[in-house]
N, C-alpha and C positions, 0 to 999 in steps of 0.2 A: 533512349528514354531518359528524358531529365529529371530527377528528382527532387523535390522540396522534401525534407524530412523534418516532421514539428513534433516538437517533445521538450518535456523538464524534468523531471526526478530521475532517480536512479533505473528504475526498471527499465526505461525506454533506452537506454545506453548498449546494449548487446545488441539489439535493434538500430540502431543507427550503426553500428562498428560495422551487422553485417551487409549495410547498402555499401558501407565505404569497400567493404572484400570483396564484394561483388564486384565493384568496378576493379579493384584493384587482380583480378582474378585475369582479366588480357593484358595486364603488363605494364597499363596507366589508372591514375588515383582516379581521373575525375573522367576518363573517355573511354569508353571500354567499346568501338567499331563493331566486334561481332556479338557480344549481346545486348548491345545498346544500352549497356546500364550509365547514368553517371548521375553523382552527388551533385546537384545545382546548388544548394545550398541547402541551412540548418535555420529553423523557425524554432525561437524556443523564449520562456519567459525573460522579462526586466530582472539585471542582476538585484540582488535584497539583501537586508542586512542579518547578520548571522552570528551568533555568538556573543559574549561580555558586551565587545567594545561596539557591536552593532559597526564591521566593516560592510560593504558592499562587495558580495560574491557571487560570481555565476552559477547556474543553474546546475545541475547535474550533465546534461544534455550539453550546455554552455561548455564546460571543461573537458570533456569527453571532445566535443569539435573542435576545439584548441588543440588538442595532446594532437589530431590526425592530421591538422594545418600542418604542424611544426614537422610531421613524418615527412611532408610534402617538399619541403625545403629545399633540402639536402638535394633532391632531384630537380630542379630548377623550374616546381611546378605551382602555380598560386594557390592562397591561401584559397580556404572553402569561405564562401560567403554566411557568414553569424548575422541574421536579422532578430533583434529584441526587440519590437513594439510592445508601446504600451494598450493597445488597442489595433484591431484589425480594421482601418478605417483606410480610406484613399490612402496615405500616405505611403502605409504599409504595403497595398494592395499593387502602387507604382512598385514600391523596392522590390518583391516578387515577380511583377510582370517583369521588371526586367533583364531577370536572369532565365527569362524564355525557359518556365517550367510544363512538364507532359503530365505529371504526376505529382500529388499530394500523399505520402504518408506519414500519416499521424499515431504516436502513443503516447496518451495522458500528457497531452499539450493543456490540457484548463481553460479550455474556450470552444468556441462554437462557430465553426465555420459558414457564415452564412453562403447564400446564393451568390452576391459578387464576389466574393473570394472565391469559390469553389468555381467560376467561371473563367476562371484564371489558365485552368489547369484541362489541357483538351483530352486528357484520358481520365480524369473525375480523381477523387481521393480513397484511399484505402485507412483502415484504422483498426489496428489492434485492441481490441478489449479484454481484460483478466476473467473471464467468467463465459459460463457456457450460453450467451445470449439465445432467446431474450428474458433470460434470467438474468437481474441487478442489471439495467441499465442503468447509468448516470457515473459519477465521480467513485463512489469506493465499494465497486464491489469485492475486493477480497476480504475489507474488514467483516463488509454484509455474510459473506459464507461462510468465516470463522463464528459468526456472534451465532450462527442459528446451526452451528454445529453440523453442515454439509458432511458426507462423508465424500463429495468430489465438489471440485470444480472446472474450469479450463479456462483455453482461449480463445478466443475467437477474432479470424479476419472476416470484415467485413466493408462491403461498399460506405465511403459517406453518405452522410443526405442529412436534411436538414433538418431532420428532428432526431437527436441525440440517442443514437446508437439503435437505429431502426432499422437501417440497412441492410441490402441482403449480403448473405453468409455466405462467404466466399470459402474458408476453410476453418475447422474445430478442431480443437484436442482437448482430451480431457487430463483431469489431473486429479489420481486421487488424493485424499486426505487423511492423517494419521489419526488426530483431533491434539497435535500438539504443536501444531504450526501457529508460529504471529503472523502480523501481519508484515511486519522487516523479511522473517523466514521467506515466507509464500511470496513476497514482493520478487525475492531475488530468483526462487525456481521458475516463475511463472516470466519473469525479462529474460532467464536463459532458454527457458524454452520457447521462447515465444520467434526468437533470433532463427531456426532453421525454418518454422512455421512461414515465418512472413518471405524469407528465402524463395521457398517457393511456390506461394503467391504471385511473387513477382515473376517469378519466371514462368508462368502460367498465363500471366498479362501480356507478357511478351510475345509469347507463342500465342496467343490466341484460345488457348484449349480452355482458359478458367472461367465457368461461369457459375454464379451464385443462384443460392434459392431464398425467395422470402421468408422474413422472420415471422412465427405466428403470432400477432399481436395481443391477438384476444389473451394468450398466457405470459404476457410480459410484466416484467416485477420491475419496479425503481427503490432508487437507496441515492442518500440525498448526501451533500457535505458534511463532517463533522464539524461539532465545535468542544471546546473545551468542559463545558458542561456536560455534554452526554460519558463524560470520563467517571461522572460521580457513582459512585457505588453503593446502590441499595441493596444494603446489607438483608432486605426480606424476601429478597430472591435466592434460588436455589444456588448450592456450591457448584453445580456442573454450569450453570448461568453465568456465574460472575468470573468463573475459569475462562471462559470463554470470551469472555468482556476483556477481561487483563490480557489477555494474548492476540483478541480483535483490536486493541487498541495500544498496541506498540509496534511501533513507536511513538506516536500521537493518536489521541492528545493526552495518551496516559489512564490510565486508572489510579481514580483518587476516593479518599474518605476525610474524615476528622480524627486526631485527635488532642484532644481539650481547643486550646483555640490554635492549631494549625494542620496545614495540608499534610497528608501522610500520603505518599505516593505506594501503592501498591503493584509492584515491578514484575513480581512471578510469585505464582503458586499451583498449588495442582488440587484437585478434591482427595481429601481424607479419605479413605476405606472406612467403613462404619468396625470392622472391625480390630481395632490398630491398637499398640501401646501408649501410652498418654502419662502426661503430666498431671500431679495429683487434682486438679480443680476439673482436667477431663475425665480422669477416671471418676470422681464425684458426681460429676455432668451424669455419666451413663448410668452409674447407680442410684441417683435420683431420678433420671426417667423411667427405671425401670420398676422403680419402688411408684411411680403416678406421680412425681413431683413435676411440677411444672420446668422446662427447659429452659436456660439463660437467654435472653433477649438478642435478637440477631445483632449483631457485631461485635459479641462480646467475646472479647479476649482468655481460652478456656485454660490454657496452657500454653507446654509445649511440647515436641514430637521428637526426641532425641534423631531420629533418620528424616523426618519430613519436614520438621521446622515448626512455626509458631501457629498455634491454632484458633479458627476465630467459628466462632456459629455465627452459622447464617439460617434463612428462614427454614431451608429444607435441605439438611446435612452442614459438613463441617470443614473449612477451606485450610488448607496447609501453606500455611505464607513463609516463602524462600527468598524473596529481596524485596528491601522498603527503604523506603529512601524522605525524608522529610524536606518540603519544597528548600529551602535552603542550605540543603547537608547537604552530602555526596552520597550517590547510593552504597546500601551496606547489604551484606548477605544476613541472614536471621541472624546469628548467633553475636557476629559485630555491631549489629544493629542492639540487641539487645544489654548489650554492656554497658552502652552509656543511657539507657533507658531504665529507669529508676518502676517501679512497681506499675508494669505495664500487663501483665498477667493481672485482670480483674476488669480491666478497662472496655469500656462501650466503646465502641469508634463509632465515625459519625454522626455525632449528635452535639460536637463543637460549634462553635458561635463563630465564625471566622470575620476578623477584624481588617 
């Protein structure tokens, strides 16, 4: 069984290591005669630019297939074939035919396999998904599980097919959740675990014995790309809401506010216990609500929390903010952060004019 393996970020990396042990599992990297497995090659995004100086760098996928080349060497065996298109169009479709591929598997590769690509391959494509389909189909569902506070989620193998992540369900695992996972966190449990999963998957292809059940469509949920605006923070949402947002979106594309006229990146925090020690403007805070005074305007800066950090109301409770970082600093933990910030206890966030 030949395999194409397509993939780019980090998670997909355990997964791809464990097709290469697989093969390497009868004694050769890339032929393995008694269980037929062998790495035909690596499908994974155009190298991009990264960092200050904007170099050009490979994928996550991309360097992970280089590091398993270079193992190959040493044994007098050729490199794995690295196909980057920019597009899955003929071009591409030749360079894949002709490494006489059996089998497609895909994790978080960022495209859509159409009909002639997937004709390519006489045993069809298999594809990893983070999430218990056919719950979040499409691009990010682990942010999606974090932001709506799942207490699980999983993986799921399942067949290709042409419409994005419809496929039937070849094998599940679920995964529960603590409610303090990001999404870097979850990214990397849900790629380690996802590596004996797809194991044996394939050896279930192999053997003949795997077969899947259809997904029920009628209950299927989508969850679409981020962009850097869904990072902004409406402060007139609840503190368990916006905990959730800053932990659903890290690594990207960040959670962010205003203050006065710049970006203020809010890194971590956790929700306040209503009943906690406080800084004098929060301890005010509770003694004016509790006397019928109207509560400070959600984002406002109430204190701060000698064990929890800097305190902000929000619409419905009160956030404890533990690292900030403004778009052109370096990030700082609260208390660093708060040194070189001049009379930020009183302050609105959000409501900056950004130039």
């Amino acid at each position: 069984m030949r395999i194409i393996f397509a993939g780019s970020p980090a998670i997909a990396v355990p997964c791809l290591e464990m097709v290469s042990k697989l093969a390497e599992s009868a004694g050769a990297a890339v032929t393995v005669p008694t269980q037929g497995f062998e790495l035909a090659g690596v499908l994974t995004n155009p190298d991009s630019s990264k960092g200050r100086h904007g170099r050009l760098e490979p994928t996550d996928v991309g360097i992970a297939a280089g590091v398993l080349s270079e193992k190959l060497a040493p044994r007098g065996l050729p490199p794995i074939p690295i196909l980057k298109p920019e597009k899955l169009g003929g071009e591409a479709r030749e360079a894949v035919a002709a490494l006489k591929p059996d089998l497609l598997v895909s994790f978080a590769y960022g495209r859509i396999f159409g009909p002639k690509f997937l004709a390519l391959f006489p045993l069809g494509g298999i594809n990893i998904h983070p999430s218990l389909l056919p719950k979040y189909r499409g691009p990010t569902p682990i942010p999606r599980a974090i932001l709506n506070r799942d207490v699980e989620t999983g993986i799921t193998v399942q067949r290709l097919a042409t419409e994005m992540d419809s496929g039937d369900i070849l094998l599940q695992e679920r995964l529960p959740l603590g409610g303090r996972e990001t999404t870097a966190s979850l990214s990397e449990e849900a790629g380690r675990r996802a590596a004996p999963l797809l194991a044996e998957a394939l050896r279930g292809i192999a053997a003949g014995t795997l077969t899947g059940r259809p997904q029920d469509h009628g209950t299927a949920s989508c969850c679409a790309l981020l962009s850097k605006d869904d990072g902004r923070i409406d402060w007139n949402k609840s503190a368990p809401e916006i905990d959730a947002q800053i932990r659903a979106y890290t690594p990207w594309p960040l959670s962010w506010t205003t203050h006065g006229d710049q970006y203020l990146y809010i890194l971590a925090a956790e929700t306040a216990p209503d009943t906690m020690p406080a800084g004098k403007m929060a301890t005010d805070t509770l003694l004016s609500a509790a006397a019928g005074v109207p509560k400070p305007a959600p984002g406002t800066v109430l204190g701060v929390d000698k064990q929890r950090g800097i305190l902000v109301q929000t619409g419905d409770g009160v956030l404890a903010v533990t690292m900030l970082q403004y778009r052109t600093k370096k990030a700082l933990e609260w208390r660093a952060f708060l040194n070189g910030v001049r009379d930020f206890t009183g302050a609105l966030l959000g409501t900056g004019i950004l130039h």
